[in-house]
C-alpha positions as CSV (number, residue, x, y, z in Angstrom):
1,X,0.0,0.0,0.0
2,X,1.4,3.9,-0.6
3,X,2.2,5.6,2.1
4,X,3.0,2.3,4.4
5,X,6.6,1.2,5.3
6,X,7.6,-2.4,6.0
7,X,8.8,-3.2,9.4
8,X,8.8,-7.3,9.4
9,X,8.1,-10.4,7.6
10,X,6.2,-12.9,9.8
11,X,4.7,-16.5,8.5
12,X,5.7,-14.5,4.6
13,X,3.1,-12.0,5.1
14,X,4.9,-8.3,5.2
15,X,3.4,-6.2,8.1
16,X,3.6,-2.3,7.0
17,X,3.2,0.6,8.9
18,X,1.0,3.2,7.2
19,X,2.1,6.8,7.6
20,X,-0.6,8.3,9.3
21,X,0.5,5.4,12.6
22,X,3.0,8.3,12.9
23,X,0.7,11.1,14.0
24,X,0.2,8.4,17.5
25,X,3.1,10.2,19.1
26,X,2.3,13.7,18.9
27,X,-1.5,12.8,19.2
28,X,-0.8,10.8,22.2
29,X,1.5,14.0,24.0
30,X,-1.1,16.3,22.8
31,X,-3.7,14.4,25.1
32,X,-1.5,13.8,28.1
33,X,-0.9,17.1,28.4
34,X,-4.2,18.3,28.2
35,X,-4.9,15.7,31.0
36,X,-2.5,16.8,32.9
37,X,-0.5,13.3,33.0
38,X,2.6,12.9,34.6
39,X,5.6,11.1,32.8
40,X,5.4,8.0,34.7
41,X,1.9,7.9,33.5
42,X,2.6,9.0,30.0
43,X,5.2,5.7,29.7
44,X,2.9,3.4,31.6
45,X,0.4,4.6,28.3
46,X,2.5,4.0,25.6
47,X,3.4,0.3,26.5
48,X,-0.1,-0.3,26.8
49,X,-1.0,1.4,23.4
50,X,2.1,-1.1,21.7
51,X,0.6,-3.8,24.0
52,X,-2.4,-3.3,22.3
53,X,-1.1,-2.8,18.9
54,X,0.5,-6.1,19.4
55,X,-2.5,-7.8,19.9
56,X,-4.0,-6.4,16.6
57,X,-1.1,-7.6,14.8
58,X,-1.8,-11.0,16.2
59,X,-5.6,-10.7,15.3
60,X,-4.9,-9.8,11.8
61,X,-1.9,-12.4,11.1
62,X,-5.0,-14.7,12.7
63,X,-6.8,-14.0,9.3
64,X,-4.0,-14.5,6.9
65,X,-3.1,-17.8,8.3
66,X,-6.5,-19.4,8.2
67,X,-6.9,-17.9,4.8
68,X,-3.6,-19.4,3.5
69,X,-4.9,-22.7,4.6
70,X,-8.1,-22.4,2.1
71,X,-5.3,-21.6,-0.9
72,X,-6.0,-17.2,-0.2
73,X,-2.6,-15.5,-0.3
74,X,-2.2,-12.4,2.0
75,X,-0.3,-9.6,0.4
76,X,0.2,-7.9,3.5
77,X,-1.2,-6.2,6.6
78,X,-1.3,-2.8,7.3
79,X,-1.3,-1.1,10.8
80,X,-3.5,2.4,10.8
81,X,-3.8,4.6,13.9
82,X,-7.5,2.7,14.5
83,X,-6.8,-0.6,13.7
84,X,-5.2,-3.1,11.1
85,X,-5.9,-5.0,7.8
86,X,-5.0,-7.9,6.3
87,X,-5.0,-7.7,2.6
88,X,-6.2,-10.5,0.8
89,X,-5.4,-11.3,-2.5
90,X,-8.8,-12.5,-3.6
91,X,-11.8,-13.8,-1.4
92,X,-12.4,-17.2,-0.1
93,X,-14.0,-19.4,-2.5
94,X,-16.9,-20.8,-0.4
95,X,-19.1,-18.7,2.0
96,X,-18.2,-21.1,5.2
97,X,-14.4,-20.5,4.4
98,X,-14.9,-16.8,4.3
99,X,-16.7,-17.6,7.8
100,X,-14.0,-19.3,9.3
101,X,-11.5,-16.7,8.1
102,X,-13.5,-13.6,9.4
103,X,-13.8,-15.7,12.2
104,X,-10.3,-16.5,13.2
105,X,-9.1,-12.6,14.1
106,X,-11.9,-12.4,17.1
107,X,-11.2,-15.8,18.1
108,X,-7.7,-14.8,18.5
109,X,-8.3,-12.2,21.0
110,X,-10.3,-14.5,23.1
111,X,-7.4,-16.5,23.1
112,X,-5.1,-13.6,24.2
113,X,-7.9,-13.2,26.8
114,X,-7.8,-16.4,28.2
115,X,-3.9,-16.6,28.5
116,X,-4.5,-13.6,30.9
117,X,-7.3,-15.3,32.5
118,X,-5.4,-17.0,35.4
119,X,-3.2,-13.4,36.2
120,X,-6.6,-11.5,36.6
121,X,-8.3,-14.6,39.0
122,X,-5.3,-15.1,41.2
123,X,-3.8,-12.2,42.0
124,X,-5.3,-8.8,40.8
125,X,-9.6,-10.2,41.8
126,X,-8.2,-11.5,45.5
127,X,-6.7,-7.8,46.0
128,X,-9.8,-6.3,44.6
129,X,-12.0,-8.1,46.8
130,X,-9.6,-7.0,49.8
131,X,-9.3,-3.6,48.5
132,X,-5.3,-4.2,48.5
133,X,-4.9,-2.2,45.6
134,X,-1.4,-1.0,45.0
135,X,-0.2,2.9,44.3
136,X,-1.7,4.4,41.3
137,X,0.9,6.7,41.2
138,X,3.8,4.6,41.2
139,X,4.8,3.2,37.7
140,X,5.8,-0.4,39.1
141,X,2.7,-0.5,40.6
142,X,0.6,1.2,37.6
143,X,1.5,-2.8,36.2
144,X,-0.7,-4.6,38.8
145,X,-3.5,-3.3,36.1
146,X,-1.9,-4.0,32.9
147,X,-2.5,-8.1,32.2
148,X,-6.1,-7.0,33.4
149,X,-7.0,-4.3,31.7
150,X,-5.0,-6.1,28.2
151,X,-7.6,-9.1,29.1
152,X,-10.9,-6.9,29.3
153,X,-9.7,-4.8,25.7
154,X,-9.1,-7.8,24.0
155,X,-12.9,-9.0,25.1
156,X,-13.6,-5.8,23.7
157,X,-11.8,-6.3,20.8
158,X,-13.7,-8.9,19.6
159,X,-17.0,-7.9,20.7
160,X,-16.6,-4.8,18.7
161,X,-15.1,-6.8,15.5
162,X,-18.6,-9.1,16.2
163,X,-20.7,-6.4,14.7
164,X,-22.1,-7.2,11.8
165,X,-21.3,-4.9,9.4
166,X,-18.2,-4.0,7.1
167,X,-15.3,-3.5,7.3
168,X,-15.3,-5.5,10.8
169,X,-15.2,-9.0,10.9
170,X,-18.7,-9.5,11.8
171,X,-19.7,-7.5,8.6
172,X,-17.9,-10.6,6.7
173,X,-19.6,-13.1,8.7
174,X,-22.6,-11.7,7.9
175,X,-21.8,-11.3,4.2
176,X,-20.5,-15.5,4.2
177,X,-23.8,-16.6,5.8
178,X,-25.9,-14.5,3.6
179,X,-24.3,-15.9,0.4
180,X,-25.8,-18.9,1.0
181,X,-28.7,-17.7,0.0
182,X,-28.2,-14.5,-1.8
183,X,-24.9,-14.9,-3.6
184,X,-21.8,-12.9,-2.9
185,X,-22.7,-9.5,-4.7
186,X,-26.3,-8.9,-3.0
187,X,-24.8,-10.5,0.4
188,X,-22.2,-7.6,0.4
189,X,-23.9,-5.0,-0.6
190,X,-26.4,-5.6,2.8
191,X,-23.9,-6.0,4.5
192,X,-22.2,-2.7,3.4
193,X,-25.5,-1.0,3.7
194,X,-25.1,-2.1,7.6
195,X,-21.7,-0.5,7.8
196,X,-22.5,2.5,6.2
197,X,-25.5,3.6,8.6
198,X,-22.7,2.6,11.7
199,X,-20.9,5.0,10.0
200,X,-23.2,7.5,9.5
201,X,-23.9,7.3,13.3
202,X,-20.8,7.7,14.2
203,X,-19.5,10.4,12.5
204,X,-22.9,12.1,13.6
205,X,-21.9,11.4,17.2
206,X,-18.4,12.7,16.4
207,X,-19.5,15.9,15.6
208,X,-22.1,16.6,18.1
209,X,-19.9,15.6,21.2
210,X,-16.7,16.6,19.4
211,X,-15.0,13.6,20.1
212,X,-13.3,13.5,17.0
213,X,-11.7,10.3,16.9
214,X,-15.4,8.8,16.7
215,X,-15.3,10.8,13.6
216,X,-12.2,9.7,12.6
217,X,-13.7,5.7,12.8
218,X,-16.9,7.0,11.0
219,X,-15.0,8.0,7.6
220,X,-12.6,5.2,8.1
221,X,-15.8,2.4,8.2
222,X,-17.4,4.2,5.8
223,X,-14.5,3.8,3.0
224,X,-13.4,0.4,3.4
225,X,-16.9,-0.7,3.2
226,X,-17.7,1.0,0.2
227,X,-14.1,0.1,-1.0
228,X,-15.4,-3.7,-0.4
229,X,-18.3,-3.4,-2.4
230,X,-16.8,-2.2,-5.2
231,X,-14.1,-4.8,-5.4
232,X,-16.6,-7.3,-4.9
233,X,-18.6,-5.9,-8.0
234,X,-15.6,-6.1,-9.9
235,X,-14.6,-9.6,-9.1
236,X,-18.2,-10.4,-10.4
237,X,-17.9,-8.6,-13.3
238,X,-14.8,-10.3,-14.4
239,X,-16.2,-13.2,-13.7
240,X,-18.6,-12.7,-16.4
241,X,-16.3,-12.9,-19.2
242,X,-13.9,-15.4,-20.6
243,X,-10.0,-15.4,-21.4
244,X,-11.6,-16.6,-24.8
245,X,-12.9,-13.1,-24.9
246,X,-9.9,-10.5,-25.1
247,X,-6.7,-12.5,-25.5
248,X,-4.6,-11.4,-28.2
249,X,-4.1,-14.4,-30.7
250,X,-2.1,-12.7,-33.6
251,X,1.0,-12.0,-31.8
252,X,4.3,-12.2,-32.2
253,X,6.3,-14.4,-30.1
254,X,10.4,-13.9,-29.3
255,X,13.1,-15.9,-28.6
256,X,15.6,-16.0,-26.3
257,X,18.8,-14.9,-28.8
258,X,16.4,-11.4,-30.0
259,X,17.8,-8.4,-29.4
260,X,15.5,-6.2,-26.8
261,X,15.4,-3.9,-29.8
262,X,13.2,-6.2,-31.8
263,X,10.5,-6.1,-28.9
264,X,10.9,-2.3,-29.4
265,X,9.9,-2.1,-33.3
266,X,7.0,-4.8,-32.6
267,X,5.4,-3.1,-29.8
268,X,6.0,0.5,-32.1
269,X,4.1,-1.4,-35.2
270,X,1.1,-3.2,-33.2
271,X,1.2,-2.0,-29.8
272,X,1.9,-5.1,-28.4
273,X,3.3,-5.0,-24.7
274,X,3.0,-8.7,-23.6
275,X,5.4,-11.8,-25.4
276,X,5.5,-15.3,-25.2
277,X,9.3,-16.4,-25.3
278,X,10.7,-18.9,-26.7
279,X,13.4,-21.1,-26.8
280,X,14.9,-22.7,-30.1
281,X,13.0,-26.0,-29.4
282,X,9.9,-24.3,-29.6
283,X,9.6,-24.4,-25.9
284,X,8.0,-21.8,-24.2
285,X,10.2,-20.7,-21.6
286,X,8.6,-17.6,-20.2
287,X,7.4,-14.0,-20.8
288,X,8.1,-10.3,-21.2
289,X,6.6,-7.6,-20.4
290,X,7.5,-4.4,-22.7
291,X,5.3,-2.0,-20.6
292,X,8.1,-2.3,-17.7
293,X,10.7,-2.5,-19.9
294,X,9.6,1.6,-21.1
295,X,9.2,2.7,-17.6
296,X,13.1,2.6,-17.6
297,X,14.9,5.3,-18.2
298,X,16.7,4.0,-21.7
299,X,16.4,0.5,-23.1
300,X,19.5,-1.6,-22.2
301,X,21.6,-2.9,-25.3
302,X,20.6,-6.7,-23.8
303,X,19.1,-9.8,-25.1
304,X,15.5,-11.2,-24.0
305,X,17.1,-13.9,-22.0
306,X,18.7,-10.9,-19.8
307,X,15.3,-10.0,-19.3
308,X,12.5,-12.0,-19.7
309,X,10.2,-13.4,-16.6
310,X,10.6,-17.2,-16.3
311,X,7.9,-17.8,-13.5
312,X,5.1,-17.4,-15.7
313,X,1.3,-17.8,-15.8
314,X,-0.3,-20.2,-18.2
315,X,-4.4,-20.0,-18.2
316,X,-6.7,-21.9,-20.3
317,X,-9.1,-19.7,-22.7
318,X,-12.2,-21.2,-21.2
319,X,-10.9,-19.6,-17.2
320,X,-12.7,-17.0,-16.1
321,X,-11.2,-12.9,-16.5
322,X,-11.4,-12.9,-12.4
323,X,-9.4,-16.2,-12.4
324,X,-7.0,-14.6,-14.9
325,X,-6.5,-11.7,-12.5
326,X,-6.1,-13.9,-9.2
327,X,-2.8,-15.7,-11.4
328,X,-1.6,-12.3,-12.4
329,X,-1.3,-11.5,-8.5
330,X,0.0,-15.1,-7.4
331,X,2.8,-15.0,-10.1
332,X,3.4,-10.7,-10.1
333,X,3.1,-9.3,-13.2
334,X,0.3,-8.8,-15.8
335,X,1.8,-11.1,-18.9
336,X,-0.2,-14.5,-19.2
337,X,0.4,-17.4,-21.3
338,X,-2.8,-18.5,-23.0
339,X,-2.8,-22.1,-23.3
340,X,-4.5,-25.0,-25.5
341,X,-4.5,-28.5,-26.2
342,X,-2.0,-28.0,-28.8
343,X,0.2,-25.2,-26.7
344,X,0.4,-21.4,-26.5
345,X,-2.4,-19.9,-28.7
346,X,-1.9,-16.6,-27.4
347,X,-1.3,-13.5,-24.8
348,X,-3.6,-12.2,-22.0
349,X,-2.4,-8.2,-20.7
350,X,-3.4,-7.0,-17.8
351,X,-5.0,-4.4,-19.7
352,X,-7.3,-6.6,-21.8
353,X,-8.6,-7.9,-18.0
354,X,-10.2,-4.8,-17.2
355,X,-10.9,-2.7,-20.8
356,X,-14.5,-4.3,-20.3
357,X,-15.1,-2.8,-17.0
């Protein structure tokens, strides 16, 4: 995502930190001082915030691993001020998979909760009860609450990610038990309807109390739901037409002893960014994609094997423009092999996918 910076690779999912995480620090000054916090409190604070934060990042790699297990690749997750996402690169095939994997995040946070469980029972409840409660204004202390109050938040966590509508996970709960009956497209679009009128109410409640990080949630619900729907209408959409439809079968193929420059005076004569390459058995070996190859500052003086892409996508003409897309993503780039019964019959752009839409 733009804007976002990678800080880690866990289970080969990237975690990125979006830029506007950064405005935590100055936001979170800002309101100490205007509650008149002192430092000890101010630090006690900021471990719980990246307690927290932690947590998320558990609940969200809790999506992408139960989504890799029904064949769903995760590009990454990305950490915002309010929350995270994990970025999946297409939807779960069947409505309980989708279930299961909107499930998991919540799940995980009751988990975390009942980890805690035992701290909260056996020490900070009997000095509750007994009114033993330690110095509120001594940081060492300030830590008899933490496990406790980490234990209630996560609760709340995934009571709040419960609610069923977009973009938390109950929205996509909702949206998997609906398709059932509804199909997909209809399914998300209640479910979106739901998200938006949350959002509505909270951005009205923002501005009326001017609490402004209700606000803030309001607009941030109210995209990503939207941003849902649309995404889901265009998976449908491409799902309506066929390779067979827009793959270019007159093209010209290249080998691997051609001169880069060769691509050059095709692409000038047809406008032909995608090739097939080839080896001198006939083989086809792999592909290359001319559109990258202008985006450079000057053409290098090389050969196509210096080049060319060897982990390519082959897809039958019969597949589906939304399956097409999906093995552009998993192999990462936008040149497919079309393939028959008798070999390559042609090549499918990235561009052809979406010129219908």
């Amino acid at each position: 995502m733009k804007g976002s910076i990678k800080i880690i690779r866990l289970f080969g999912v990237p975690l990125l930190l979006h830029w506007s995480f950064l405005l935590l620090a100055p936001l979170g000054w800002y309101y100490g001082q205007q509650l008149e916090l002192e430092q000890n409190e101010m630090v006690w604070w900021a471990l719980f915030g990246v307690a927290v934060f932690c947590c998320i990042i558990l609940h969200e790699y809790g999506h992408a691993l139960v989504a890799r297990k029904y064949g769903v690749k995760t590009r990454d997750i990305v950490l915002f001020p309010i929350g995270g996402m994990a970025r999946l690169d297409r939807l779960p095939e069947k409505p309980v998979q989708e279930f299961l994997v909107a499930l998991a995040g919540p799940l995980v946070n009751v988990l975390i909760a009942l980890v805690l469980f035992p701290f909260f029972w056996f020490y900070t409840r009997p000095a509750l009860l007994t009114q033993a409660i330690p110095d509120s204004d001594n940081i060492d202390d300030n830590f008899f609450f933490f496990l406790p109050l980490l234990l209630f938040l996560n609760l709340l966590l995934a009571l709040f990610n419960l609610i069923p509508a977009f973009p938390m996970d109950g929205g996509r709960i909702l949206r998997a038990l609906l398709s059932i009956r509804f199909g997909r497209l209809r399914a998300t679009k209640i479910a979106v309807g739901i998200g938006q009128v949350l959002a509505v109410g909270l951005i009205f409640y923002g501005m009326s109390s001017e609490r402004f990080s209700y606000l803030l949630i309001g607009f941030f619900i109210a995209y990503t739901a939207m941003r849902e729907y649309r995404w889901v209408k265009t998976e449908s959409l491409l799902a309506s037409y066929k390779v067979d439809d827009v793959f270019m079968r007159q093209h010209h193929p290249l080998l691997l002893d051609d001169d880069l420059q060769k691509a050059t005076a095709i692409f000038e004569r047809t406008g032909q960014k995608g090739f097939l390459v080839f080896d001198h058995h006939t083989n086809l070996v792999g592909t290359l994609d001319m559109g990258k190859l202008l985006e450079m500052d000057s053409l290098p003086n090389q050969q196509v094997k210096d080049l060319y892409e060897v982990g390519f996508g082959e897809i039958s003409a019969s597949a589906t423009l939304k399956e097409a897309n999906e093995m552009m993503q998993h192999v990462g780039h936008g040149i497919l092999a079309v393939i028959g019964e008798n070999g390559a019959l042609g090549v499918l752009e990235e561009e052809m996918v979406w010129k219908h839409l």
